[in-house]
C-alpha positions in Angstrom: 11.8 -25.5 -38.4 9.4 -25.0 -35.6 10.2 -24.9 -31.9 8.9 -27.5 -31.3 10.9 -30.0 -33.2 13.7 -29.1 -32.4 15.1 -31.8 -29.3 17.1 -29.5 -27.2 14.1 -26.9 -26.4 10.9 -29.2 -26.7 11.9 -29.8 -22.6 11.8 -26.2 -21.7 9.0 -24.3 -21.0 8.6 -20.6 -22.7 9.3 -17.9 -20.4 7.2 -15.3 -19.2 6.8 -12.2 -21.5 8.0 -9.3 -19.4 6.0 -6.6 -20.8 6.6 -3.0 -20.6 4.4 -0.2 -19.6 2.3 0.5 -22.8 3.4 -1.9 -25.2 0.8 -3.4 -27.4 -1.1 -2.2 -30.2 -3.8 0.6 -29.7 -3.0 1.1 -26.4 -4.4 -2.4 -25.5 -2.0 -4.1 -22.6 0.4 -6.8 -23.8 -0.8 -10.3 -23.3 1.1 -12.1 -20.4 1.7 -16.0 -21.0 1.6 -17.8 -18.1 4.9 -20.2 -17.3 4.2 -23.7 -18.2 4.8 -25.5 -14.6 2.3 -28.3 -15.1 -1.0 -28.9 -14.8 -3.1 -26.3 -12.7 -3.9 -26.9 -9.1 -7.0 -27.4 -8.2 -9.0 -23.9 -5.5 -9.1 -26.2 -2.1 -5.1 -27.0 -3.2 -4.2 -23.5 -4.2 -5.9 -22.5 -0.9 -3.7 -24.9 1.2 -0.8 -24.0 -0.2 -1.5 -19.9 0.5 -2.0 -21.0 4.0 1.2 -22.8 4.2 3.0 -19.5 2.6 1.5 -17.4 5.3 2.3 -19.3 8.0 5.9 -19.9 7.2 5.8 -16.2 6.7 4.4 -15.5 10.0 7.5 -17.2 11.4 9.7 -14.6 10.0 7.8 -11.8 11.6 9.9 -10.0 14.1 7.6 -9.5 17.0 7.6 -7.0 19.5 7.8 -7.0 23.1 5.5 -6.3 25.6 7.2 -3.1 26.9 8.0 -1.6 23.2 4.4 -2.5 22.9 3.6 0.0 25.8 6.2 2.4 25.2 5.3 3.0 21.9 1.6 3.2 23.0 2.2 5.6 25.6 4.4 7.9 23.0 1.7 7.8 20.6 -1.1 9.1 23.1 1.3 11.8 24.2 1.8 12.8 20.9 -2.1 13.2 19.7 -3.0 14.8 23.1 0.3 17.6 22.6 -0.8 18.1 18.9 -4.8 18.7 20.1 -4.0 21.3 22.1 -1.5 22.9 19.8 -3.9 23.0 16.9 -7.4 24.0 19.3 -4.6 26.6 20.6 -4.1 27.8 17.0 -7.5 27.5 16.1 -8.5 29.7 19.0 -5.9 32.7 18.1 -7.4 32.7 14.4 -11.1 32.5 15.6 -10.1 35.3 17.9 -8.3 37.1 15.3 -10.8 37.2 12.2 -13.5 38.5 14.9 -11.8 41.3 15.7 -10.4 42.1 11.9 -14.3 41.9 11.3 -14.8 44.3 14.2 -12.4 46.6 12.3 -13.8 46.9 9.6 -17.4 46.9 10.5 -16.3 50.5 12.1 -14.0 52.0 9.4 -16.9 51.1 7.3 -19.1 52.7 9.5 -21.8 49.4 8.7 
């Protein structure tokens, strides 16, 4: 008897196939059926209804304040300016350091 004749699941739609990671033959990805919700919106529809997603979303967003703004600004340009120093510091001390190991050995070598 085919699914389809039967009464009781002619009504409901056919999941979607949850694949896993490498199934299918040769390698080939597992085909994915779409869920049966009706007939497909059209692009302009489909667009309005992204828009609609995003600004609900954009409701949710937890904003910050002015002053966490500026805090967290003024943090953040300490932090670069400390770590610029530090590493032209470093820089520096190994710049300064190879020359004079190239020094050495330019007069043990006698070159």
């Amino acid at each position: 008897m085919a699914e389809t004749d039967n009464p009781d699941t002619s009504m409901v739609p056919p999941s979607p196939r949850a694949a896993r990671f490498g199934e299918g033959g040769e390698g080939k990805p597992a085909r994915r059926e779409r869920g049966l919700s009706g007939p497909r919106k059209s692009a302009f529809g489909r667009l309005a209804q992204f828009l609609r997603d995003v600004r609900a979303e954009m409701n949710r967003v937890s904003w910050p304040s002015v002053t966490e703004v500026k805090n967290t600004t003024i943090i953040t340009l300490v932090a670069v300016v400390f770590f610029a120093i530090y590493l032209f510091l470093v820089d520096r001390v190994w710049a300064f350091l190879l020359v004079q190991l190239n020094h050495l050995l330019n007069w043990m070598t006698g070159v």
